[in-house]
PQR file with spaces between the fields and no chain letter, atoms N, CA, C, O and H, PARSE charges and radii, in Angstrom:
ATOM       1  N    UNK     1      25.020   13.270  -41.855 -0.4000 1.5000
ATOM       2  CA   UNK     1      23.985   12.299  -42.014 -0.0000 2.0000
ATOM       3  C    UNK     1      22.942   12.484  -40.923  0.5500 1.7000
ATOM       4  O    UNK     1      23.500   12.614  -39.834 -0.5500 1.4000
ATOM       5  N    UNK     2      21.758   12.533  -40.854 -0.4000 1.5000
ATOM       6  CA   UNK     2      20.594   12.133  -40.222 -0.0000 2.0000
ATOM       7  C    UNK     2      20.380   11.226  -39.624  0.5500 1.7000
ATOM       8  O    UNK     2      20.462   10.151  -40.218 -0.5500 1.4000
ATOM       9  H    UNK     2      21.305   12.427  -41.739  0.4000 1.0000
ATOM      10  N    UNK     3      19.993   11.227  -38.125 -0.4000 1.5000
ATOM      11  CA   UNK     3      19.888   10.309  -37.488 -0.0000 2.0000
ATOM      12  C    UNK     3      18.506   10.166  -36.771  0.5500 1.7000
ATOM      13  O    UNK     3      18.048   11.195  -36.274 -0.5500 1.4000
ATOM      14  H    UNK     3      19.925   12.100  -37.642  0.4000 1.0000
ATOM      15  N    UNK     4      17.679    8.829  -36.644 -0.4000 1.5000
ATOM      16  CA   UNK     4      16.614    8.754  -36.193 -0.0000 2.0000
ATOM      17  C    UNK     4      16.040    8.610  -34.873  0.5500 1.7000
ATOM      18  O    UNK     4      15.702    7.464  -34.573 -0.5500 1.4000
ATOM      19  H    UNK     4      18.051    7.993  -37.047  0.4000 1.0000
ATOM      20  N    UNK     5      15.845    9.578  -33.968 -0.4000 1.5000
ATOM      21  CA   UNK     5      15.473    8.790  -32.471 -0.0000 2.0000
ATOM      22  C    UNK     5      14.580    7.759  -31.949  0.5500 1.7000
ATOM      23  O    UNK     5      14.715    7.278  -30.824 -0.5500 1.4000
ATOM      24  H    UNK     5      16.119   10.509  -34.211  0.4000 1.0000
ATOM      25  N    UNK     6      13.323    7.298  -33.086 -0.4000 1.5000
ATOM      26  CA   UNK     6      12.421    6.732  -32.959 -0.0000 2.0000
ATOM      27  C    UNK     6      12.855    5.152  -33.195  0.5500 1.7000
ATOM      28  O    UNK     6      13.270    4.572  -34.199 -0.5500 1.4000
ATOM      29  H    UNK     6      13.213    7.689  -33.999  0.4000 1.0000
ATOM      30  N    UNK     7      12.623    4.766  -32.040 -0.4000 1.5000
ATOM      31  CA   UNK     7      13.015    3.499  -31.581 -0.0000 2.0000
ATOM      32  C    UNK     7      12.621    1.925  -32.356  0.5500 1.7000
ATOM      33  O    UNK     7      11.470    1.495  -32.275 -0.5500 1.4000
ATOM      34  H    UNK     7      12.286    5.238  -31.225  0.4000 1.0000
ATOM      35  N    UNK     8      13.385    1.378  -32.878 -0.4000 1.5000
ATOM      36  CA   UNK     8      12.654    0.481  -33.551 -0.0000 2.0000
ATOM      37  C    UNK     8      12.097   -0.979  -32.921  0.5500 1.7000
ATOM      38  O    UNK     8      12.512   -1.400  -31.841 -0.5500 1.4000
ATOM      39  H    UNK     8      14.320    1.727  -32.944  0.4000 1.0000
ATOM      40  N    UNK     9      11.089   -1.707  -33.747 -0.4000 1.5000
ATOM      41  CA   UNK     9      10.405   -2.963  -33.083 -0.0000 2.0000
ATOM      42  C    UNK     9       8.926   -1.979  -32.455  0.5500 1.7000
ATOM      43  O    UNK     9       8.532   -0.813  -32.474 -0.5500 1.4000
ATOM      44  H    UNK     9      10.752   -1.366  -34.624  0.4000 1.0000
ATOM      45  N    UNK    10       8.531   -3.181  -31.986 -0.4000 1.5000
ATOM      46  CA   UNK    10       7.160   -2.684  -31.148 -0.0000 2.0000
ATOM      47  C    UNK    10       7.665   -2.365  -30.064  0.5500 1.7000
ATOM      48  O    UNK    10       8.843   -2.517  -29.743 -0.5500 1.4000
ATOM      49  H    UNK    10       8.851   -4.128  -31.971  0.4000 1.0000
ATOM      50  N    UNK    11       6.319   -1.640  -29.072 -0.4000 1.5000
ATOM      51  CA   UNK    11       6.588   -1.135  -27.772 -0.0000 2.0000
ATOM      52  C    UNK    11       5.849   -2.452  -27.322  0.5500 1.7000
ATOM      53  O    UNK    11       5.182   -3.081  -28.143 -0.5500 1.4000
ATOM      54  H    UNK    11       5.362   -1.516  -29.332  0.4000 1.0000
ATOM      55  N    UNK    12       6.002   -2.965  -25.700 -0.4000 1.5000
ATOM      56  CA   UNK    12       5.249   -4.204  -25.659 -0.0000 2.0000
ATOM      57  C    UNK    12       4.344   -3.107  -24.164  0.5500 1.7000
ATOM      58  O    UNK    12       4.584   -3.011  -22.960 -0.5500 1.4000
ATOM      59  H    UNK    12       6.544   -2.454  -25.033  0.4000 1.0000
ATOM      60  N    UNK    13       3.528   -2.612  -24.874 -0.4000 1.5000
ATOM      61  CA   UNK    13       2.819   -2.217  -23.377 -0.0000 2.0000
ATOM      62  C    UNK    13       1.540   -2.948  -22.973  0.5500 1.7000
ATOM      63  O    UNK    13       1.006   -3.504  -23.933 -0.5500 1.4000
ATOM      64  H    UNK    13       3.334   -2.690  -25.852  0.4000 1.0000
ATOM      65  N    UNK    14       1.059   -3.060  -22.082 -0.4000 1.5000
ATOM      66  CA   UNK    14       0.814   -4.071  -21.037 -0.0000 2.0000
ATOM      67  C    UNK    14      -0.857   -3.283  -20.308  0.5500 1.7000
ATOM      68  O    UNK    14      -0.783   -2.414  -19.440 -0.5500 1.4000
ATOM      69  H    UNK    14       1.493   -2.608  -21.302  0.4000 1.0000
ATOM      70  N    UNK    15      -1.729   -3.600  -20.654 -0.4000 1.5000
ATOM      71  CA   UNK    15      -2.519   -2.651  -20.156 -0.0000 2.0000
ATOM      72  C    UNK    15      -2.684   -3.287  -18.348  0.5500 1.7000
ATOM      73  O    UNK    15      -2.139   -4.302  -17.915 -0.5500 1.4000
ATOM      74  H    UNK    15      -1.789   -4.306  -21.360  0.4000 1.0000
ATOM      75  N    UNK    16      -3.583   -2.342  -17.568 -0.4000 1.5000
ATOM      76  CA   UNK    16      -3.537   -2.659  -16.180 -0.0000 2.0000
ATOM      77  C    UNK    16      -5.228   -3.045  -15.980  0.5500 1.7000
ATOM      78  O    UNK    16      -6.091   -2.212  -16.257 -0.5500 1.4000
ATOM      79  H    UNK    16      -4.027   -1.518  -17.920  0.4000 1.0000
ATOM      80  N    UNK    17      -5.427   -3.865  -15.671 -0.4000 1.5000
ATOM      81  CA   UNK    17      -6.670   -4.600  -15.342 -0.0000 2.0000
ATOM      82  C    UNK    17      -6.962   -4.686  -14.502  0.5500 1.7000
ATOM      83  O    UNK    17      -6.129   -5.482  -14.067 -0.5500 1.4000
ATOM      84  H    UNK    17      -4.726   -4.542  -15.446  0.4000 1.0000
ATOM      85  N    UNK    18      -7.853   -4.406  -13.417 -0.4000 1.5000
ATOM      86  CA   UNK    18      -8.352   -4.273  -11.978 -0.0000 2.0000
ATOM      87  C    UNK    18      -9.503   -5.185  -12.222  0.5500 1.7000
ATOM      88  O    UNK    18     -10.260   -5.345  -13.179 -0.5500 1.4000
ATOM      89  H    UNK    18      -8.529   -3.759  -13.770  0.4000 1.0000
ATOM      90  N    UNK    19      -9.371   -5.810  -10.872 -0.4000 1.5000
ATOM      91  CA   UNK    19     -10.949   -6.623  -11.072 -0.0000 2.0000
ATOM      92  C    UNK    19     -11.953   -5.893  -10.267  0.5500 1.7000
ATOM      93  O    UNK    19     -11.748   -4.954   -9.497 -0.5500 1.4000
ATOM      94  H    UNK    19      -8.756   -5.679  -10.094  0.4000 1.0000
ATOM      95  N    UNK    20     -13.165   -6.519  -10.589 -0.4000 1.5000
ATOM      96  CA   UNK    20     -14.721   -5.673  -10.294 -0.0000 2.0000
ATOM      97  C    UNK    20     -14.145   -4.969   -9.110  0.5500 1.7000
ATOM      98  O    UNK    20     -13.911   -3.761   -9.135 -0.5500 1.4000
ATOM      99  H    UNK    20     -13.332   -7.281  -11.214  0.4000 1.0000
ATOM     100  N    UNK    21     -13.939   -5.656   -8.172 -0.4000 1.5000
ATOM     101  CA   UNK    21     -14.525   -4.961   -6.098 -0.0000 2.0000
ATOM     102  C    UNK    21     -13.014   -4.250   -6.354  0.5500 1.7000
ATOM     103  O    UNK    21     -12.830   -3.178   -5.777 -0.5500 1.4000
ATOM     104  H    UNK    21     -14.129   -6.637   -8.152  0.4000 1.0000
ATOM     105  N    UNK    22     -12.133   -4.688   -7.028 -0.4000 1.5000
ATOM     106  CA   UNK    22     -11.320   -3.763   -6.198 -0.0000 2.0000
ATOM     107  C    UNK    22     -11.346   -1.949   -7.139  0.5500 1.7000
ATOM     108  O    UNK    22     -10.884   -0.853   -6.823 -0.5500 1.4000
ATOM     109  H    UNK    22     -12.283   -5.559   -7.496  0.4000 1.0000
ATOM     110  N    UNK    23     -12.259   -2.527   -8.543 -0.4000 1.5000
ATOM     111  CA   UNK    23     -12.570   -0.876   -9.514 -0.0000 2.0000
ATOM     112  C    UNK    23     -13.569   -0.724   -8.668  0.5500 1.7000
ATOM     113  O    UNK    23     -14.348   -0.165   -9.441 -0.5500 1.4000
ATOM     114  H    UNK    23     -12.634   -3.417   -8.800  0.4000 1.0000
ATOM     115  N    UNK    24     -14.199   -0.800   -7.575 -0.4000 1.5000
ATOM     116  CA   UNK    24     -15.660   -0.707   -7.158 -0.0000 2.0000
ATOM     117  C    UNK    24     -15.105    0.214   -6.089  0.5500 1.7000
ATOM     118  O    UNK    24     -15.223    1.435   -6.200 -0.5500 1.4000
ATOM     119  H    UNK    24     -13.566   -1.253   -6.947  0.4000 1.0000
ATOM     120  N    UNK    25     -14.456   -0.396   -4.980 -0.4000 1.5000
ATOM     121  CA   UNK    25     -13.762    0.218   -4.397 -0.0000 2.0000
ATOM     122  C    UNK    25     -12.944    1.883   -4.584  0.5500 1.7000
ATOM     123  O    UNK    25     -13.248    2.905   -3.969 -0.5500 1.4000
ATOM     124  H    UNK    25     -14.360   -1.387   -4.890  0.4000 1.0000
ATOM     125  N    UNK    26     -11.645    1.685   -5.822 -0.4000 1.5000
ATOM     126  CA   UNK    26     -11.123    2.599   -6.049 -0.0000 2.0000
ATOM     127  C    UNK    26     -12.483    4.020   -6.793  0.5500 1.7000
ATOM     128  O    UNK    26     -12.127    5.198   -6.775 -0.5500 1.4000
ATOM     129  H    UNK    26     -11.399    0.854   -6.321  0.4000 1.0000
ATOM     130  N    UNK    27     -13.718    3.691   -7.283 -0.4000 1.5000
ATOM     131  CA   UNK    27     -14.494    4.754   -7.044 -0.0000 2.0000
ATOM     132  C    UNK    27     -15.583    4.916   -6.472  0.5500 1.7000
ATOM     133  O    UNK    27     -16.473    5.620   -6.948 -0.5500 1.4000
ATOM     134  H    UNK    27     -14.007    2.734   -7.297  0.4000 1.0000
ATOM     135  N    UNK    28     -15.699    4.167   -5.149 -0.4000 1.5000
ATOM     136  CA   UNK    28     -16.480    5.022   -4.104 -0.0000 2.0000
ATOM     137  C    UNK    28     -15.930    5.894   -3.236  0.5500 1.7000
ATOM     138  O    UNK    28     -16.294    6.917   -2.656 -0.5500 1.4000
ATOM     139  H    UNK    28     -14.976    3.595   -4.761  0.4000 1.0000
ATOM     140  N    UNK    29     -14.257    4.747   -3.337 -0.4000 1.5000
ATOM     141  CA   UNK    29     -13.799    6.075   -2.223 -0.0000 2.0000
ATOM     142  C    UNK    29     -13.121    7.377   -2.821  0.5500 1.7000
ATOM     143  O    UNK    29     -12.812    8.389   -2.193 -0.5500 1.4000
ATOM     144  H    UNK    29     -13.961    3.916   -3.808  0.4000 1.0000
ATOM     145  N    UNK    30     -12.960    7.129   -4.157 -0.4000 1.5000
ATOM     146  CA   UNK    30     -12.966    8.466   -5.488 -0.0000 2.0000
ATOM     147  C    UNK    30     -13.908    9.837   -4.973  0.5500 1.7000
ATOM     148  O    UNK    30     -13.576   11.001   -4.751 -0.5500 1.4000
ATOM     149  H    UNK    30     -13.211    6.307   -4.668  0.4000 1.0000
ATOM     150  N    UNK    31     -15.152    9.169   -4.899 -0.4000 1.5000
ATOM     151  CA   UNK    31     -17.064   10.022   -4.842 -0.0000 2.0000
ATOM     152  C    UNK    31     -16.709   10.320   -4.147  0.5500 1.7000
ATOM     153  O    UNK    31     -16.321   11.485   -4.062 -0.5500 1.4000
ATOM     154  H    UNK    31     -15.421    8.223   -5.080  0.4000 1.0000
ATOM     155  N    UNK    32     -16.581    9.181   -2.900 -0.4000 1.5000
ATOM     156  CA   UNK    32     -16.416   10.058   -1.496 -0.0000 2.0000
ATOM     157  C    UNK    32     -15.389   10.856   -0.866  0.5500 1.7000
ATOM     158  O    UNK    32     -15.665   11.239    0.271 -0.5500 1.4000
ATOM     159  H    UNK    32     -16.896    8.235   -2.970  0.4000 1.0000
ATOM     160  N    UNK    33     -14.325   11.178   -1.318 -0.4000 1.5000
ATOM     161  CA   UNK    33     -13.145   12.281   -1.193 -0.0000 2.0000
ATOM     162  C    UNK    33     -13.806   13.758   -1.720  0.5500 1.7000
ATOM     163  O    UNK    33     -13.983   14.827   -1.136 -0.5500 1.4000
ATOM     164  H    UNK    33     -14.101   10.867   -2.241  0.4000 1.0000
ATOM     165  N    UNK    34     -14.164   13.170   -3.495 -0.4000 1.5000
ATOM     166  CA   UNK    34     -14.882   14.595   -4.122 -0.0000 2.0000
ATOM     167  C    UNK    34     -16.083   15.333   -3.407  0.5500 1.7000
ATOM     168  O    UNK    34     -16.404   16.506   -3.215 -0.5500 1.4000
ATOM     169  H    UNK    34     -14.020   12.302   -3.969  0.4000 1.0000
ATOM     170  N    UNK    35     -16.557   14.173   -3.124 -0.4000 1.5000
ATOM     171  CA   UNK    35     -17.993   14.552   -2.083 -0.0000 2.0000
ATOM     172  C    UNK    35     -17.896   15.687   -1.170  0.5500 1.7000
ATOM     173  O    UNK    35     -18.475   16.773   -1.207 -0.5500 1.4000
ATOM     174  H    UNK    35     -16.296   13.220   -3.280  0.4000 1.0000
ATOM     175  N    UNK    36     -16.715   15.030   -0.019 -0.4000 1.5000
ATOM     176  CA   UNK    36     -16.181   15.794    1.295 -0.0000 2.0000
ATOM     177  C    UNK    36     -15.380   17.078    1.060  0.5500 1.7000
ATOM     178  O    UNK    36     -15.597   18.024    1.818 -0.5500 1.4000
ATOM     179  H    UNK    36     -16.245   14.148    0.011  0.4000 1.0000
ATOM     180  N    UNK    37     -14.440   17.207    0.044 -0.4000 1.5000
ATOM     181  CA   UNK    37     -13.489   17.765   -0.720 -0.0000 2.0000
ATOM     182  C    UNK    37     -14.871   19.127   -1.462  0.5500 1.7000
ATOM     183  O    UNK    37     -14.654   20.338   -1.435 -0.5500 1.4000
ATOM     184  H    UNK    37     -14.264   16.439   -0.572  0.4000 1.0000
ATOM     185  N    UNK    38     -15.957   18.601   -1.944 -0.4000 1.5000
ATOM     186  CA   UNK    38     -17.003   19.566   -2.190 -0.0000 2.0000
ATOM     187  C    UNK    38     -17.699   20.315   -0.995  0.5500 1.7000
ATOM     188  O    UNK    38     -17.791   21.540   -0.921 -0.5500 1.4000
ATOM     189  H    UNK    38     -16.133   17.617   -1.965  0.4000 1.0000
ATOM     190  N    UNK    39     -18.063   19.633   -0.291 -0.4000 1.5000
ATOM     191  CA   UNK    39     -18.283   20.100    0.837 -0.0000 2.0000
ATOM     192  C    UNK    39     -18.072   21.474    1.746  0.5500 1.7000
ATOM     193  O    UNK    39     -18.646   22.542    1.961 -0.5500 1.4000
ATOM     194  H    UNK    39     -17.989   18.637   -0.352  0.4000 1.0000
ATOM     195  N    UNK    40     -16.476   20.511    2.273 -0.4000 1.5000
ATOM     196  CA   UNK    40     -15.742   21.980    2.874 -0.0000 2.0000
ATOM     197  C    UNK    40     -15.679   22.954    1.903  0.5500 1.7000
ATOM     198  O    UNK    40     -15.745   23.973    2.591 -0.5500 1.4000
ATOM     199  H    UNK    40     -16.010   19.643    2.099  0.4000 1.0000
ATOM     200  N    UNK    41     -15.571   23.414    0.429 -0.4000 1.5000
ATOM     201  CA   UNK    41     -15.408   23.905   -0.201 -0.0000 2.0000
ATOM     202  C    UNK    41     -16.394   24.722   -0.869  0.5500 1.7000
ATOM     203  O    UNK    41     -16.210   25.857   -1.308 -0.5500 1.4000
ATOM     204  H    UNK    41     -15.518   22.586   -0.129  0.4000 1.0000
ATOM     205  N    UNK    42     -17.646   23.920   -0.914 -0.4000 1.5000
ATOM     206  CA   UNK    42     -19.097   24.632   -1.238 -0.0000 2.0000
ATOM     207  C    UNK    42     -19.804   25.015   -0.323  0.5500 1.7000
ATOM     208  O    UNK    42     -20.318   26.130   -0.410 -0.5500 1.4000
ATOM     209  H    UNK    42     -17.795   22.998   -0.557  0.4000 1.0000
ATOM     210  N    UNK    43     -20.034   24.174    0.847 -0.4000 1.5000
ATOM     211  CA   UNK    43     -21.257   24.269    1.559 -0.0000 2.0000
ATOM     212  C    UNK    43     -21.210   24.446    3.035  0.5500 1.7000
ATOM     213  O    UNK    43     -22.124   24.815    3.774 -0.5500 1.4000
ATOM     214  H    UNK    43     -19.616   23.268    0.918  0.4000 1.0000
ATOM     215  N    UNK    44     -20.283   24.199    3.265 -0.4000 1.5000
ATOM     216  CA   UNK    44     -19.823   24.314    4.845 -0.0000 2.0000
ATOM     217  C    UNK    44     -19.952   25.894    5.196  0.5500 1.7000
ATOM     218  O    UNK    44     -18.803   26.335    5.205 -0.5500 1.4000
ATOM     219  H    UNK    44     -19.541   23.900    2.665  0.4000 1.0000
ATOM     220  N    UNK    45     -20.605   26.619    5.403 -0.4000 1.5000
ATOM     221  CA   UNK    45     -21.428   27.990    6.326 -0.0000 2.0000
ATOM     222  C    UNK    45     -22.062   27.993    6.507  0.5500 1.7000
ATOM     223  O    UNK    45     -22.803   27.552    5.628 -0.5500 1.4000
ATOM     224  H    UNK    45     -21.539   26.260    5.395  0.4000 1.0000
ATOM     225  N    UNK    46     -22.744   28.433    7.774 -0.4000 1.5000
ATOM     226  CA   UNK    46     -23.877   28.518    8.655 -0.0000 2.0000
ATOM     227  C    UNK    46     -25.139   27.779    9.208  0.5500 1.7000
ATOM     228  O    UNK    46     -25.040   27.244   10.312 -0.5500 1.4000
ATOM     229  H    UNK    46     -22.142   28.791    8.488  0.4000 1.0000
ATOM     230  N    UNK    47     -26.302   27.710    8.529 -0.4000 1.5000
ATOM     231  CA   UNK    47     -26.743   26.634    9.067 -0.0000 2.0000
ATOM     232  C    UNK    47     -26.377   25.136    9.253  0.5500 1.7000
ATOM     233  O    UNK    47     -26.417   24.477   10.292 -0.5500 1.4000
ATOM     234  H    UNK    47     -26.382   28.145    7.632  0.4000 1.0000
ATOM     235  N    UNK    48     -25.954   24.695    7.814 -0.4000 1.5000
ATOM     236  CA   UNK    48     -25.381   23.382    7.102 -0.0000 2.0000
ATOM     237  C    UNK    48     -24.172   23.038    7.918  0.5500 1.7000
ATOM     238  O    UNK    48     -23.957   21.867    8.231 -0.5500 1.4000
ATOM     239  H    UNK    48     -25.921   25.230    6.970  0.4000 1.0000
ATOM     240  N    UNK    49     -23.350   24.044    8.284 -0.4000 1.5000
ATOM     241  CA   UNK    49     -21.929   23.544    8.848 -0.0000 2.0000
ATOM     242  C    UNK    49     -21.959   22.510   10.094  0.5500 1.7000
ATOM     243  O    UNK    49     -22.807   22.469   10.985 -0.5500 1.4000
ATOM     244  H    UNK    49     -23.525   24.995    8.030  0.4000 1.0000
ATOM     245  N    UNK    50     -20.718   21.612    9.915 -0.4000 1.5000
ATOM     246  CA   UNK    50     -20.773   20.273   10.655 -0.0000 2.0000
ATOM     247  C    UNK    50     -19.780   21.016   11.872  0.5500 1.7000
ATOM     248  O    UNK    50     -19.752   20.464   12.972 -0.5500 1.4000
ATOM     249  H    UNK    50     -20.029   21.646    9.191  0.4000 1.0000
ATOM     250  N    UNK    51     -19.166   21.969   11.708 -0.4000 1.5000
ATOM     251  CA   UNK    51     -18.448   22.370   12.931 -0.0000 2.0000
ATOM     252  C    UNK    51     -19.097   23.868   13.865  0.5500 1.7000
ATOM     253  O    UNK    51     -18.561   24.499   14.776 -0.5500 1.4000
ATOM     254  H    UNK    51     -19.189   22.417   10.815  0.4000 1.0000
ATOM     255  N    UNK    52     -20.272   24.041   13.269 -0.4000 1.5000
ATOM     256  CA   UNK    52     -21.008   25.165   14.196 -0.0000 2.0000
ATOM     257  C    UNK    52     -20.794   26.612   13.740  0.5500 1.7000
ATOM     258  O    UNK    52     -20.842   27.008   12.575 -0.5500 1.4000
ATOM     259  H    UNK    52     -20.707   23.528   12.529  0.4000 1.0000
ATOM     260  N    UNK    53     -20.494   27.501   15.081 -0.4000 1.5000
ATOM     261  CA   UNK    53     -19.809   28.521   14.743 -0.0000 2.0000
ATOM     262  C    UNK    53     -18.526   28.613   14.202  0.5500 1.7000
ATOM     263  O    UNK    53     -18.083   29.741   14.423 -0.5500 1.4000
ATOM     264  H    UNK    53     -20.454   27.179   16.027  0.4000 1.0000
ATOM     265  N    UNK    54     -17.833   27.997   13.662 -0.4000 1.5000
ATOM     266  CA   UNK    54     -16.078   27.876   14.080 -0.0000 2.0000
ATOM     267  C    UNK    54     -15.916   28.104   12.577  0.5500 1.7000
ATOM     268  O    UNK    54     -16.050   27.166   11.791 -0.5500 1.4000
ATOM     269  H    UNK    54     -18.193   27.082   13.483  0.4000 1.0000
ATOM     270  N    UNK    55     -15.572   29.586   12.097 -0.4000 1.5000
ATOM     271  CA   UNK    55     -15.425   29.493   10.423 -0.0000 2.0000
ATOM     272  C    UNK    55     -14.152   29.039    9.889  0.5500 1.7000
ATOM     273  O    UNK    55     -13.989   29.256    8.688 -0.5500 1.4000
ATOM     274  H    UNK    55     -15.464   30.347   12.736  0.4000 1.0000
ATOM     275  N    UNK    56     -13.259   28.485   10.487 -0.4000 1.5000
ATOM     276  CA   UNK    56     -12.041   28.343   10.119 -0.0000 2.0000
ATOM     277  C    UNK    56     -11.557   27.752    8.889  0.5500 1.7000
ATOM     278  O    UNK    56     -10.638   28.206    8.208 -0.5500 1.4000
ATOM     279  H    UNK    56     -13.391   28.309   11.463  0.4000 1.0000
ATOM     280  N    UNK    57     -12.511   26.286    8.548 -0.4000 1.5000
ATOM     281  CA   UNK    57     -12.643   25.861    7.448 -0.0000 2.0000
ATOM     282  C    UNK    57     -12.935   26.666    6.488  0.5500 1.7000
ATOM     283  O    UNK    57     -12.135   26.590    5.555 -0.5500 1.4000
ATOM     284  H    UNK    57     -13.258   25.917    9.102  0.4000 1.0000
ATOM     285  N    UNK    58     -13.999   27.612    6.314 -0.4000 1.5000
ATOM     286  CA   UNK    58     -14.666   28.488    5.649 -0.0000 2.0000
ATOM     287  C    UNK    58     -13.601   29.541    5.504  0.5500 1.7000
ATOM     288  O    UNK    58     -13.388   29.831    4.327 -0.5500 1.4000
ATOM     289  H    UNK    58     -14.649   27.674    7.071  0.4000 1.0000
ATOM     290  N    UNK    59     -13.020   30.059    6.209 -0.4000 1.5000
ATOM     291  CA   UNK    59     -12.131   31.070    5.726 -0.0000 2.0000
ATOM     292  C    UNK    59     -10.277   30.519    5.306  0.5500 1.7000
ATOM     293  O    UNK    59      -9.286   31.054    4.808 -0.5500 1.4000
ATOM     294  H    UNK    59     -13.193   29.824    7.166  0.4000 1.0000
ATOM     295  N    UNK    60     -10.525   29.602    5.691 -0.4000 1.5000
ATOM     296  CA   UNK    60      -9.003   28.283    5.024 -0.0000 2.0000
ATOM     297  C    UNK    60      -9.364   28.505    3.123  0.5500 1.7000
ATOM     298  O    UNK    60      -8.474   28.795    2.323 -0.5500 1.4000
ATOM     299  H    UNK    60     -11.330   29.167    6.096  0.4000 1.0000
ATOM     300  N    UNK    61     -10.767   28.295    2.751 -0.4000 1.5000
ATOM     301  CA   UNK    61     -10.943   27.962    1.615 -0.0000 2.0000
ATOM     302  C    UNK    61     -11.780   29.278    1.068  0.5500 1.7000
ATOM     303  O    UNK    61     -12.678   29.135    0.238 -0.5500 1.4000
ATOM     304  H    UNK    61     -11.489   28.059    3.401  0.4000 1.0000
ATOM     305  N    UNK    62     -11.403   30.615    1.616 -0.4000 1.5000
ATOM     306  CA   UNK    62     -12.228   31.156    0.901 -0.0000 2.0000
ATOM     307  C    UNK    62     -11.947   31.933   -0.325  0.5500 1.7000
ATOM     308  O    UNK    62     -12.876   32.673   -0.651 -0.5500 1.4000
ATOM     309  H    UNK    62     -10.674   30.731    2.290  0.4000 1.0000
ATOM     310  N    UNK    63     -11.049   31.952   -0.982 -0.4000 1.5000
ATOM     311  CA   UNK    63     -10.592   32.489   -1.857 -0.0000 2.0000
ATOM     312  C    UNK    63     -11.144   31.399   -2.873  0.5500 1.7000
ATOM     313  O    UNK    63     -12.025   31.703   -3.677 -0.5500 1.4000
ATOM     314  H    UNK    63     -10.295   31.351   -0.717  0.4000 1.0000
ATOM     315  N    UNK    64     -10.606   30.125   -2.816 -0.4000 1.5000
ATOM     316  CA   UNK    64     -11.246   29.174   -3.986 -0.0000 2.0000
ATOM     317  C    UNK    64     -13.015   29.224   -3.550  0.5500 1.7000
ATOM     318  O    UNK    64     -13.642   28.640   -4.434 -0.5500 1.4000
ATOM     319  H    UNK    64      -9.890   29.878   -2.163  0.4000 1.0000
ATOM     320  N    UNK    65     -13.720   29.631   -2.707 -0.4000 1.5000
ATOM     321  CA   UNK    65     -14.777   29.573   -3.198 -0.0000 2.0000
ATOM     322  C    UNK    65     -15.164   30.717   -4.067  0.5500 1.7000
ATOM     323  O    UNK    65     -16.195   30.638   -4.735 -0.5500 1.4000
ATOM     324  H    UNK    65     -13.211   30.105   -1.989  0.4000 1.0000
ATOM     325  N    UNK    66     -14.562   31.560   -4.098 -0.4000 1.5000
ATOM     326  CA   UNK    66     -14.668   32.684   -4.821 -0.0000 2.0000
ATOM     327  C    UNK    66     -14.401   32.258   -6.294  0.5500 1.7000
ATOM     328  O    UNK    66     -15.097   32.378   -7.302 -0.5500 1.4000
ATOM     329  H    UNK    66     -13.724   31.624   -3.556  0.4000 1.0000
ATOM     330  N    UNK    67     -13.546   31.886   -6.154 -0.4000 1.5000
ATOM     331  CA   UNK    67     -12.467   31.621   -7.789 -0.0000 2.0000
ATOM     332  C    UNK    67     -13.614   30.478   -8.375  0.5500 1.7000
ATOM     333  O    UNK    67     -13.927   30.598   -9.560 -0.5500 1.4000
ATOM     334  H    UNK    67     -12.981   31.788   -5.335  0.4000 1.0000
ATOM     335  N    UNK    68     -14.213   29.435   -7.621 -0.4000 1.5000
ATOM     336  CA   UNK    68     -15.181   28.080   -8.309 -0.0000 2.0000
ATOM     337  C    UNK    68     -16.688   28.791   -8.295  0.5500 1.7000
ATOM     338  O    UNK    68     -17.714   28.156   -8.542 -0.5500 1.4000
ATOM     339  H    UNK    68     -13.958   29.337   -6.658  0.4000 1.0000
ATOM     340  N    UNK    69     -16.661   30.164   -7.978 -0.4000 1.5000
ATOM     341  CA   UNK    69     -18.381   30.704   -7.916 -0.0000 2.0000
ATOM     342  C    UNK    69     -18.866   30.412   -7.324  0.5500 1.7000
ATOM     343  O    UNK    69     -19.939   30.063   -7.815 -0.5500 1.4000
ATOM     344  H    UNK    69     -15.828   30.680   -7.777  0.4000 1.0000
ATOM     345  N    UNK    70     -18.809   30.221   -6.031 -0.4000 1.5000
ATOM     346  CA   UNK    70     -19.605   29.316   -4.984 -0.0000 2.0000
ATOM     347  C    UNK    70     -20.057   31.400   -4.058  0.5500 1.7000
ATOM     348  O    UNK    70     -19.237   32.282   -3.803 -0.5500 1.4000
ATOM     349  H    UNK    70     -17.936   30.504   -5.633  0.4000 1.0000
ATOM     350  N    UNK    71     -21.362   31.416   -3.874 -0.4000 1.5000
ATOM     351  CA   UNK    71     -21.771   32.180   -2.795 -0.0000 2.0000
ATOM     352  C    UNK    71     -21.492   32.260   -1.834  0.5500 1.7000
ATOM     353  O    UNK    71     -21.834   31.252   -1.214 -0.5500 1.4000
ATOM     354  H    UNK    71     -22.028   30.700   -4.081  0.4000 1.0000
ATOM     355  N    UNK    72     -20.741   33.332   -0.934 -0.4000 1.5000
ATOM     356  CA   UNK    72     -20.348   33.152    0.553 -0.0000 2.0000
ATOM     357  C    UNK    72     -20.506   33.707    1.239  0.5500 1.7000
ATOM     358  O    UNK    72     -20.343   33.325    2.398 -0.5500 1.4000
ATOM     359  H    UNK    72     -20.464   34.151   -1.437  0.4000 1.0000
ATOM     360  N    UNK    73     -21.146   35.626    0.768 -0.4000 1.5000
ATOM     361  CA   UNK    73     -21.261   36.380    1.580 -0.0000 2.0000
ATOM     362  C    UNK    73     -22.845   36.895    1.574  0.5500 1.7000
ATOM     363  O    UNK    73     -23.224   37.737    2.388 -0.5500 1.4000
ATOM     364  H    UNK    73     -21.279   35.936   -0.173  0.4000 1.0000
């Protein structure tokens, strides 16, 4: 005989509701991770860089700038 795994009755799911400031919140500081997270990752060499001479960041990430098309050399 055949047996069914699909569970019977309803599922009772529950959606999750955030209010305004605190969805306001969860995406600025979203932007601003991607922002910084873009940053070290795009733009951080030479003139632009926030740490000077010091390529360390720049060569930490340089393979993914390669791999996302970002210009480096």
């Amino acid at each position: 005989m055949a047996t069914s795994s699909v569970p019977s009755g309803r599922s009772t799911s529950v959606p999750v509701v955030l209010p305004g400031t605190r969805a306001t919140l969860w995406l600025f500081g979203t932007v601003a991770l991607g922002l910084l997270v873009y940053y070290f990752v795009g733009i951080d060499q030479g003139a632009t860089s926030v740490f000077g001479n010091d390529t360390h960041i720049h060569e930490f990430v340089h393979d993914a700038r390669h791999f996302l098309g970002f210009p480096c050399h």
